[in-house]
TIMIMAR-160332 format. One record per residue (C-alpha): z, y, x; residue in three letters. Coordinates in pm, whole numbers, padded with zeros to 5 digits, always signed. Each point is the difference from the previous one (the first is absolute). Last residue first. Example, Ala and Ser with C-alpha at 12.3 -4.5 7.8 and 13.67 -1.06 7.14 Angstrom:
% residues 2
+00714-00106+01367SER+00066-00344-00137ALA
END
This chain:
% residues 482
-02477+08097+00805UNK-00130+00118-00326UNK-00260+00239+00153UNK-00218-00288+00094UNK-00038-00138-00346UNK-00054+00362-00134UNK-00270+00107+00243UNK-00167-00366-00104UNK+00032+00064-00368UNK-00178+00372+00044UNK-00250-00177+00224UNK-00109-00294-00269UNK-00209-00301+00168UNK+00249-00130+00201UNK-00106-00119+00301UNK+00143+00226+00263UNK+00350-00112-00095UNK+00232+00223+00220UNK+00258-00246+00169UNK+00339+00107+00018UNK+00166-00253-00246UNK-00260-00244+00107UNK+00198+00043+00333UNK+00244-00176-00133UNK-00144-00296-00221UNK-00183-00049+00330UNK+00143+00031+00315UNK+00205-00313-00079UNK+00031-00134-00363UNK+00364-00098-00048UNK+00168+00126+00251UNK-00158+00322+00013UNK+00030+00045-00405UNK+00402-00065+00069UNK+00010+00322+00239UNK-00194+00200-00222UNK+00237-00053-00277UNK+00023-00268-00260UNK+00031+00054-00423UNK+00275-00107-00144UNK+00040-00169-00315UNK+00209-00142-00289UNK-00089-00313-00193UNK-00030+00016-00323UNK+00157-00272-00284UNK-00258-00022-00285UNK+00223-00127-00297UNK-00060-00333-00233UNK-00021+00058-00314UNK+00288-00005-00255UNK+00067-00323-00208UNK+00379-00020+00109UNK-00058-00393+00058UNK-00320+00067+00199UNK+00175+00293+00177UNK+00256-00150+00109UNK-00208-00325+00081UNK-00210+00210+00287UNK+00190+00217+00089UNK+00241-00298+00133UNK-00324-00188+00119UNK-00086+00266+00187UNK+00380+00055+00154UNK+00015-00358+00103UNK-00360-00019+00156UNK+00064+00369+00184UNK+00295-00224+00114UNK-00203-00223+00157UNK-00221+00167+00161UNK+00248+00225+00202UNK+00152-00285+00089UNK-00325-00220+00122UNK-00115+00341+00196UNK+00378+00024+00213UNK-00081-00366+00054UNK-00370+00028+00113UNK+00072+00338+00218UNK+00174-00218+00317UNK-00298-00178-00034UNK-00229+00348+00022UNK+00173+00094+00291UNK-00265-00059+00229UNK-00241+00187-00211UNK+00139+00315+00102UNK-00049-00103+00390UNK-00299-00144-00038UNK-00207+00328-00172UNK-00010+00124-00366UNK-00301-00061-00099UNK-00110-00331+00136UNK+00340-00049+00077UNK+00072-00005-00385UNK-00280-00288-00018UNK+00108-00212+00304UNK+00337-00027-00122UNK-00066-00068-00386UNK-00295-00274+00137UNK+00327-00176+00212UNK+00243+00057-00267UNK-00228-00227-00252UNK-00177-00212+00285UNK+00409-00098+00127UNK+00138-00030-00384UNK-00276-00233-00119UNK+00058-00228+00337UNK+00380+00003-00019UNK-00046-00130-00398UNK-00240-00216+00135UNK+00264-00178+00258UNK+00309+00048-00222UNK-00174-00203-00259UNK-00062-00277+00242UNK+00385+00019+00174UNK+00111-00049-00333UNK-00268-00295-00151UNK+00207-00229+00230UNK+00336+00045-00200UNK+00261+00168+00243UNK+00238-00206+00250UNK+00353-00096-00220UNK+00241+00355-00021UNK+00291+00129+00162UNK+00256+00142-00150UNK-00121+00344-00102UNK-00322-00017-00175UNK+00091+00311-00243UNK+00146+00186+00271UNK-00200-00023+00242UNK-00336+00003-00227UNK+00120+00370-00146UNK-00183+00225+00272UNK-00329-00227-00115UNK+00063-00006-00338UNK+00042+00377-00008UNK-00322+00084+00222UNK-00166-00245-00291UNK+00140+00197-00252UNK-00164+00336+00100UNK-00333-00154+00014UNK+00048-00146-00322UNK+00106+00342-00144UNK-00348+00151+00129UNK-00243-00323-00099UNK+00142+00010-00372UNK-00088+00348-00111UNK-00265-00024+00328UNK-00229-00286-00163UNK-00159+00297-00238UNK-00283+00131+00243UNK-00096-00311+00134UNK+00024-00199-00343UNK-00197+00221-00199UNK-00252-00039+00304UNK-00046-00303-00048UNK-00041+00038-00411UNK-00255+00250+00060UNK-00192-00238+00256UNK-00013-00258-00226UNK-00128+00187-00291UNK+00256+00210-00254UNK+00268-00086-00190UNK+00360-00025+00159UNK+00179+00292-00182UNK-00162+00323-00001UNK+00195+00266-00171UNK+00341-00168+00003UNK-00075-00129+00357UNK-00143+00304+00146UNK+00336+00196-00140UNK+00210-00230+00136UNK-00217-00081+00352UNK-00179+00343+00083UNK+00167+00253-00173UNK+00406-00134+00002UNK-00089-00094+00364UNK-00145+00293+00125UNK+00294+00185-00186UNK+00273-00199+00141UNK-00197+00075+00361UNK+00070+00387-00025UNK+00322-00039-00089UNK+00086-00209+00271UNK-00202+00205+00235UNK+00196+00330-00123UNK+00359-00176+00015UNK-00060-00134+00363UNK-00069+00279+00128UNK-00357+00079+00205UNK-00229+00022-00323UNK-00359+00021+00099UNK-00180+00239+00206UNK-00368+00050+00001UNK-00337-00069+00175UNK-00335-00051-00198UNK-00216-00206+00225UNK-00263-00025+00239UNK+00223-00090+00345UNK-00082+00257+00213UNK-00178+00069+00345UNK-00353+00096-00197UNK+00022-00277-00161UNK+00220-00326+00023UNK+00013-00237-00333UNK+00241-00085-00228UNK-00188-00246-00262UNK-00182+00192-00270UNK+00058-00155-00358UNK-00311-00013-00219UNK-00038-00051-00404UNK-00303-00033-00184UNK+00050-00008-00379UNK+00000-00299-00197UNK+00206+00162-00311UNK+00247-00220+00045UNK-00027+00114+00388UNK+00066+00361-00116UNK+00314-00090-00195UNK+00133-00205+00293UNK+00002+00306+00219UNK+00152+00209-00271UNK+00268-00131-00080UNK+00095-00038+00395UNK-00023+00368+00058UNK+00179+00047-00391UNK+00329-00152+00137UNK+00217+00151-00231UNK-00274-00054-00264UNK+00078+00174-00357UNK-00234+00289+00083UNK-00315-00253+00114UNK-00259+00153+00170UNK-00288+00063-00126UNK+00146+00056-00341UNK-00325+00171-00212UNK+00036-00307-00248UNK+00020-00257+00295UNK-00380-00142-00038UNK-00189+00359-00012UNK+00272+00146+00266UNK-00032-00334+00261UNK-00377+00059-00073UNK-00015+00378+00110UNK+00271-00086+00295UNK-00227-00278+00154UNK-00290+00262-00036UNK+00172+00218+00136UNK-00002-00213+00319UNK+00391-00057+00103UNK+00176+00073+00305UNK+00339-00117+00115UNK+00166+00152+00288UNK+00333+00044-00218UNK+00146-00263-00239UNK-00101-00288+00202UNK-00216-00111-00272UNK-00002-00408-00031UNK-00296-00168+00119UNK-00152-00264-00290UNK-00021-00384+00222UNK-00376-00134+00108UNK+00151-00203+00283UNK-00084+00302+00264UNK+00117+00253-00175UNK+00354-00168+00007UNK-00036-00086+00343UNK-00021+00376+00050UNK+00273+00067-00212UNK+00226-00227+00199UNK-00096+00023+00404UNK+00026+00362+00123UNK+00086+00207-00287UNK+00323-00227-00121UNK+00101-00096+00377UNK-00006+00353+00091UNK+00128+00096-00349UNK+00281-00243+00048UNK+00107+00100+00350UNK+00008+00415-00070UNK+00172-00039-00301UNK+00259-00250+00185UNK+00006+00292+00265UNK+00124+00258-00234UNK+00322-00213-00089UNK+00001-00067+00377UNK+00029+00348+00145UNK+00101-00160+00321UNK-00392+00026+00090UNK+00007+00355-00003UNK-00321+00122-00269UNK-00307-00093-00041UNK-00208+00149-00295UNK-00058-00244-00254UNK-00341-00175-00108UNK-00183+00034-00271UNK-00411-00172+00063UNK-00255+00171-00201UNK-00084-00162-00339UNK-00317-00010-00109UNK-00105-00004-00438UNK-00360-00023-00109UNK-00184-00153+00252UNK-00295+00029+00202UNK-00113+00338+00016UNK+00355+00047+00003UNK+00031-00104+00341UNK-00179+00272+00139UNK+00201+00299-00173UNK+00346-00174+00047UNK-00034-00053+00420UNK-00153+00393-00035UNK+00358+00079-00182UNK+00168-00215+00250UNK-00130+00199+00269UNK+00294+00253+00086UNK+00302-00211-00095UNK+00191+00064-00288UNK+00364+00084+00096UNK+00164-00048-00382UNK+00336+00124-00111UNK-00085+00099-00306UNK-00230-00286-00108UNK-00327-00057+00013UNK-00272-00111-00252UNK-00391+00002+00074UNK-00255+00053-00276UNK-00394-00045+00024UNK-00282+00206-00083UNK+00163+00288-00106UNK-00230+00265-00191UNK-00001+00379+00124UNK-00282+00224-00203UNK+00334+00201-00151UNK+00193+00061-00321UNK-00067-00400-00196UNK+00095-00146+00407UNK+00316+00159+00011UNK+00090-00111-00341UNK-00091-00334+00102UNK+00261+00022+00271UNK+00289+00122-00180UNK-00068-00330-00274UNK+00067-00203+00352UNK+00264+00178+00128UNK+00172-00064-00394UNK-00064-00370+00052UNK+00101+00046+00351UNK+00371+00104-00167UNK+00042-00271-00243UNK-00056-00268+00298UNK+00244+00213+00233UNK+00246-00082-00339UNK+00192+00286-00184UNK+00162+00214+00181UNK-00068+00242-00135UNK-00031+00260-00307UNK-00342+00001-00163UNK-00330+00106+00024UNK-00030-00098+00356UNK-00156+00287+00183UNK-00235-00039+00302UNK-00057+00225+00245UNK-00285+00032+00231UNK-00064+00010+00348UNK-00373+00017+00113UNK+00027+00425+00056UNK+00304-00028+00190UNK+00254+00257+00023UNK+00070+00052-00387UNK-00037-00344-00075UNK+00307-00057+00298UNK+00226+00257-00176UNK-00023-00155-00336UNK+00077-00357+00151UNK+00302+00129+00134UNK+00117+00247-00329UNK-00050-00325-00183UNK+00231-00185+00241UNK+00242+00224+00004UNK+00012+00025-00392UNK-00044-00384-00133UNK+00073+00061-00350UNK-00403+00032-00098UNK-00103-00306+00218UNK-00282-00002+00259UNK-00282-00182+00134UNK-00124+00156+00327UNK-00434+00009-00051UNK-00151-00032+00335UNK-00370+00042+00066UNK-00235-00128+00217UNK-00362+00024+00185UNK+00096+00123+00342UNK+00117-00271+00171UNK+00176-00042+00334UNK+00355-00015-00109UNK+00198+00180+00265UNK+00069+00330-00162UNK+00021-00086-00350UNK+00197-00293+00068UNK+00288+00210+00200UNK-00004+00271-00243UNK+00020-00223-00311UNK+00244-00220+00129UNK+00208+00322+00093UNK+00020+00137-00323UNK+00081-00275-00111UNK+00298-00171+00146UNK+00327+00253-00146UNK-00141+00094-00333UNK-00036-00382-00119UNK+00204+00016-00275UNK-00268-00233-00219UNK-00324+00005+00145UNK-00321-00190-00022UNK-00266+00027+00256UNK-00381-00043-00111UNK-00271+00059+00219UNK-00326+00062-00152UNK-00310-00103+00266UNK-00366+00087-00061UNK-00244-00208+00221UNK-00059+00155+00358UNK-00386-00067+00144UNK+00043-00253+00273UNK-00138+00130+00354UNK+00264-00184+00189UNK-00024-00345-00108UNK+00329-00133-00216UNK+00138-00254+00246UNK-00034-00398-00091UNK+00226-00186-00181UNK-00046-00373-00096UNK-00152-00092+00381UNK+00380+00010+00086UNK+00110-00258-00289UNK-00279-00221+00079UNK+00140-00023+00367UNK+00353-00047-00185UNK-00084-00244-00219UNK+00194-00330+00125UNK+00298+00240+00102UNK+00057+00096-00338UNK-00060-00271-00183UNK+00230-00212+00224UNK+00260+00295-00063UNK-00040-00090-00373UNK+00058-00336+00018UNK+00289+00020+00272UNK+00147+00252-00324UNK-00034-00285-00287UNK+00133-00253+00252UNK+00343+00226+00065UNK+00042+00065-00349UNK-00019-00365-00088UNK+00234-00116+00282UNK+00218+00296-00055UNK+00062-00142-00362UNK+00032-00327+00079UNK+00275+00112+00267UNK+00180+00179-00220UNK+00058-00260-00249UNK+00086-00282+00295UNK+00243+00270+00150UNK+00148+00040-00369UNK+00087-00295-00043UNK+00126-00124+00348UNK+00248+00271-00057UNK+00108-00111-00345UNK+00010-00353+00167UNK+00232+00116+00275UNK+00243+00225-00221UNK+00035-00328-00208UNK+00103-00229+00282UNK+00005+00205+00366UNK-00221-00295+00133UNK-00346-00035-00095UNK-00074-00341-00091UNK-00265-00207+00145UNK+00008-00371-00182UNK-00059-00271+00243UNK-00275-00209-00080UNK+00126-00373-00152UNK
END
């Protein structure tokens, strides 16, 4: 008869053992689903770099409206518009500044900058704020065919940023050329660097690497919908016009909190043509839309509960599980976190908690053990390892060496933005009021941060005199503004 293995420690032990064997199924499906997709990755990368190439010089400039929605946003915008206005090289755009009645400061703000810049243009919300950022580019949007019914100026595309945006020089030529073939791009977001101690920061900085680099370009590459990034994200209008016609005039969804995500699934329903630039080097910078992200831990888990209450509770109750085969994988990809964070969290606590639960001495481990360990080690080492090489790509070696000292801080930030979602989440359910749009707060960098992030560029695009643009009068203005 085959010697039963117990686990020592009596009921403690096998409540232990338990959990260990549910944890570990779990990581071992996670952990296959994500060697999958890094497999995809790396097996396309040479057709990945023939995807994109650069917009040719002598490419007449399609008509660009760039949306930013605001909501107490007096202290960052005046100077994101001055530093973008100055360093963008493109002539052929206008800004319209969304805001709300009961806002004063930042009102007065955006006022101030349409009255020093002839392509800067204010747009009123008809009613008090805040409301949703979804509600308030509806109301941009309605601004911007105004515009268009008074003058001979008619966008050809759209492009959202936020307050706190650094938008690189080129992207807007990047966004011209690739929308003559496809109706919705999405410009890398990556954050500023800051001091690698700042580790709250730096798990932003690791997961967007990662995120940027590898995941959403696999995800083009199987055939999956691209998720809006909530700023760098350009749209053909004739995306928008059909998004209006088929949403009741709603092109982006008001009751969405994450309405960047809504509305990149929304446009591949419709079987639109969706593109996701890869980071890539030019001109001596990464081509991307730099920013800063929360650097408390408060702000980042607040942040993240609402991510997670838009994109996997309030995806789920909208969506479900319907869909092709590629929908419903990527369902699962974006929504395995609300379990995947807490587990991740558990499994540190099993494993500081195995002393004491195994204590007095235990028969040699099952054989399968030291088997599961192996691939569970071998999912861990290519998932760290691609998350290193990634934020050192941007970031440099000696910030991404840190990154494993970052994955713990990362799994408890994550996890209790998971908890607090889910608390919203049923409270309001069971009180039967809607869900709330939870902002994040923002601060825009100074020169010293642009130089670290971009190089000579992003700064001295700030001093640069743009001898392209077509209009004099707005290229005096543009360079008086520094």
């Amino acid at each position: 008869m085959a010697q039963e293995w117990i686990i020592p420690g009596g009921p403690l032990g096998q409540a232990w053992l338990a959990c260990v064997a549910a944890v570990a199924c779990w990581a071992l499906a996670s952990g296959a689903d994500d060697l999958y997709l890094f497999v995809a990755w790396a097996s396309h990368l040479r057709r990945l770099k023939r995807a994109f190439s650069p917009p040719p010089g002598n490419l007449p400039e399609k008509r660009i409206a760039v949306f930013v929605p605001l909501w107490r946003e007096h202290r960052v915008i005046r100077e994101m518009v001055e530093h973008n206005i100055s360093a963008i090289r493109y002539s052929e755009y206008e800004v319209f500044l969304g805001v709300y009645p009961n806002d004063a400061a930042t009102l007065e703000a955006a006022a101030g900058l349409q009255a020093r810049f002839p392509n800067v243009h204010l747009a009123l919300c008809p009613h008090p704020g805040p409301t949703s950022k979804a509600d308030c580019l509806n109301w941009i949007y309605q601004r911007l065919l105004l515009f268009e019914e008074s003058t001979s100026w008619k966008a050809g595309a759209v492009v959202v940023h936020d307050a706190e945006d650094v938008i690189h020089p080129d992207a807007f030529r990047w966004i011209h050329h690739l929308l003559d073939r496809f109706d919705m791009v999405q410009i890398p977001v990556l954050p500023l660097p800051t001091r690698r101690w700042d580790f709250v920061h730096g798990i932003y900085c690791d997961e967007f690497a990662e995120y940027q680099t590898k995941d959403v370009p696999a995800r083009m590459l199987l055939g999956g919908f691209i998720p809006s990034n909530g700023a760098g994200t350009a749209y053909r209008r004739e995306a928008l016009e059909m998004l209006a016609q088929s949403e009741s005039n709603r092109i982006f969804d008001p009751e969405a909190l994450t309405e960047d995500y809504e509305i990149g699934y929304r446009l591949h329903r419709l079987g639109m043509r969706q593109a996701f630039l890869p980071p890539a080097f030019t001109g001596g910078s990464l081509l991307a839309t730099r920013e800063y992200f929360p650097r408390t831990w408060r702000a980042a888990v607040r942040q993240r509960a609402r991510w997670i209450t838009g994109i996997v509770l309030q995806g789920w109750e909208r969506h479900g599980w319907k869909g092709s085969r590629r929908d419903l994988y990527f369902w699962w990809r974006d929504r395995k976190g609300l379990a995947g964070n807490p587990l991740s969290c558990l499994s540190n606590l099993l494993l500081i908690a195995s002393p004491f639960c195994l204590h007095g001495g235990a028969l040699p481990p099952p054989p399968w053990a030291a088997a599961l360990a192996g691939v569970l080690l071998l999912f861990q080492s290519v998932s760290l390892g691609a998350r290193i090489a990634a934020s050192a790509r941007v970031y440099g070696w000696r910030f991404a060496a840190l990154a494993p000292l970052r994955v713990p801080v990362a799994n408890l930030i994550n996890s209790a933005a998971a908890v607090l979602a889910l608390k919203r989440y049923v409270a309001a359910r069971w009180a039967g009021e809607p869900l709330r749009w939870l902002k994040t707060d923002h601060r825009y960098p100074n020169r010293a941060a642009l130089a670290a992030a971009g190089g000579s560029t992003l700064v001295s695009g700030a001093l640069f005199r743009h001898e392209s643009c077509a209009n004099p009068q707005l290229r005096r203005t543009r360079s008086a503004a520094v």
